[in-house]
N, C-alpha and C positions, 0 to 999 in steps of 0.2 A: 504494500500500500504506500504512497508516492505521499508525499506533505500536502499537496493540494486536496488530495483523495479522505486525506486523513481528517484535515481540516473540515471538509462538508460535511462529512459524517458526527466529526464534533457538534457542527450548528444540528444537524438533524436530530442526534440523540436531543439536544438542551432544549428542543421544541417537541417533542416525544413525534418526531415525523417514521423513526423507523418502527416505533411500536404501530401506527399508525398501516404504514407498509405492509410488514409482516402478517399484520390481520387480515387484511386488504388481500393476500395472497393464498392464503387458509384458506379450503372452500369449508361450508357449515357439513359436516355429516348429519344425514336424517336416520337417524339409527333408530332399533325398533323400542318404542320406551316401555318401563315398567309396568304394567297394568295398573289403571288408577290412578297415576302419578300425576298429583294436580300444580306440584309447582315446590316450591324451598317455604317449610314450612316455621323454620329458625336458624339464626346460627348462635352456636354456642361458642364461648370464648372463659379465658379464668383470669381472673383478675388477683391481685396482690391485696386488694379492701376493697370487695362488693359494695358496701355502702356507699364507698368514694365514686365509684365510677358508676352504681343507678343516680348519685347525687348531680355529677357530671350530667350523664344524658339528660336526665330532667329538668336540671337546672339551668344549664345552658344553650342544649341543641333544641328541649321543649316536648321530647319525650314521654312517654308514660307510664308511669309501674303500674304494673296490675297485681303480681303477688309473689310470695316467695315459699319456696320447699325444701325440706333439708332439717335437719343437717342430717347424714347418710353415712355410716362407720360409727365409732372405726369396726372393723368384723376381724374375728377371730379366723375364718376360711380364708380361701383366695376368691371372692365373691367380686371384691372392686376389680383385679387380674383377669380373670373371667371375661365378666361383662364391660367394661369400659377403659383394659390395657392400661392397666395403672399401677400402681404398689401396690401390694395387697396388705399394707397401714395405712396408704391412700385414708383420709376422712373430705367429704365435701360439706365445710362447716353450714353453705345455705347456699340457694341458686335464686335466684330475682328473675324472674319474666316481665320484661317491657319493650311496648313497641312505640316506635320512630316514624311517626306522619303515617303515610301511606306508603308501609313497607312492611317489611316481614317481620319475625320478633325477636330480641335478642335472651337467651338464656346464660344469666351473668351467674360463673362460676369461683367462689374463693375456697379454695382447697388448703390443706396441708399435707406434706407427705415428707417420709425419711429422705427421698431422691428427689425434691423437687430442685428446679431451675429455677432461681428469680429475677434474670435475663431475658427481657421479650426479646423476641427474634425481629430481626430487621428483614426488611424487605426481599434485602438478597440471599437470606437464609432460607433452608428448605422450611414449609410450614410458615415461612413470612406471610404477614397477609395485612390488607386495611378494608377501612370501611368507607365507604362513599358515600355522601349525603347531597343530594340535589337540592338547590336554592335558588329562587326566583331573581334575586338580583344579590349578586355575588359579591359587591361592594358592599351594602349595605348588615350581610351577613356577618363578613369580616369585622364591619365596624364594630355590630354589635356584642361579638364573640372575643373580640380585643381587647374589649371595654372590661370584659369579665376575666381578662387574664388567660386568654388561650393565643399560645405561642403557633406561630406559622412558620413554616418553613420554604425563604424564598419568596417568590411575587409570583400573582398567577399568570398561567401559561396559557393562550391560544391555539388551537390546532388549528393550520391553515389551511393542511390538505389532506388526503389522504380518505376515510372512514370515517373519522372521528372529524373534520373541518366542522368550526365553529362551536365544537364544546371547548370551556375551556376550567382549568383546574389547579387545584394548588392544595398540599397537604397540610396536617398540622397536628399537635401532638395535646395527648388525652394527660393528664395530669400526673399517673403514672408510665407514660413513656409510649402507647399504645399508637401506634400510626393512623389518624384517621383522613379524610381527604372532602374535599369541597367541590362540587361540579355545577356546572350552569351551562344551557345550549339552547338561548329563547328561540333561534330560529332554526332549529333542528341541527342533526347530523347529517356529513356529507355520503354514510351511506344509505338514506333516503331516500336520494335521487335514484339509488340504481336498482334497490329490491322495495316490496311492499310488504317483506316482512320486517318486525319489527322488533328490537331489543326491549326488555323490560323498562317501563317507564312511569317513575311513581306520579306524574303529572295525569294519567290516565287512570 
């Protein structure tokens, strides 16, 4: 790869044009699905103080608790091994169910355990992962979410072309370290134009 070659591809990553690309070149496989499979009915995540982070969602993104279950262990069997790959002293002190606008539901896990990690994984770790939240006007999100002390990372970004043209996004961090992210695309996505089918979208 030649400096000039290298150089493009730096401006491309820093506008996420080759994620953009790469999708773009995917085809979708239509594979045959589960029987009854109506769609992503949670995601589950563990957190370091449950309380902090249903306090987080609620209090800041707007969020809403609806209840909590738990606490689960500790067992004297291999019952947590078993059934959820874990220590079998694994305890799950409580798990919080709430959901986010019009979206799916998150089940907020604070565990203890002999092996646990208290290192979230970054992005570019296997099991990396974030969460995206759509917002009608992106500037005004930011202000309000600054206001309360949530740190961003960087200035948000436009997609010029590609799939993704005209979303634009920018991440930002959950109080204990958790990677979350911001998106806005009032005049859609560029791949719109070429299929009518359609990505999940909490606007609908």
């Amino acid at each position: 790869m030649n400096h000039t070659t290298s150089s493009r591809a730096g401006r491309w990553l820093r506008h996420g044009i080759v994620a953009a690309a790469m999708a773009a070149a995917v085809p979708v496989a239509q594979a045959d699905s589960v029987p009854g499979m109506r769609g992503v009915e949670h995601f589950g995540f563990t957190v370091p103080n449950a309380q902090q982070a249903v306090d987080f969602f609620v209090g800041v993104m707007g969020c809403k608790a609806f209840f909590t279950i738990g606490p689960f262990g500790p067992f004297k069997d291999n019952w947590m091994k078993e059934n959820l790959n874990v220590n079998p002293r694994a305890v799950i002190s409580v798990a919080h169910l709430v959901r986010c606008g019009n979206g799916t539901n998150f089940e907020i896990f604070e565990y203890t355990s002999p092996d646990q990690k208290a290192q979230p994984p970054r992005n570019s770790d296997v099991g990396g992962h974030h969460i995206a939240f759509y917002v009608d006007d992106l500037k005004a999100a930011m202000a309000n979410m600054q206001g309360k002390g949530v740190k961003f990372l960087g200035e948000p970004h436009l997609f010029t072309e590609g799939p993704l043209k005209g979303l634009t996004w920018i991440y930002f961090m959950s109080p204990w370290g958790m990677q979350l992210e911001l998106v806005t695309a009032p005049d859609g996505r560029g791949y719109e134009q070429t299929t009518s089918e359609r990505l999940w979208d909490p606007r609908q």
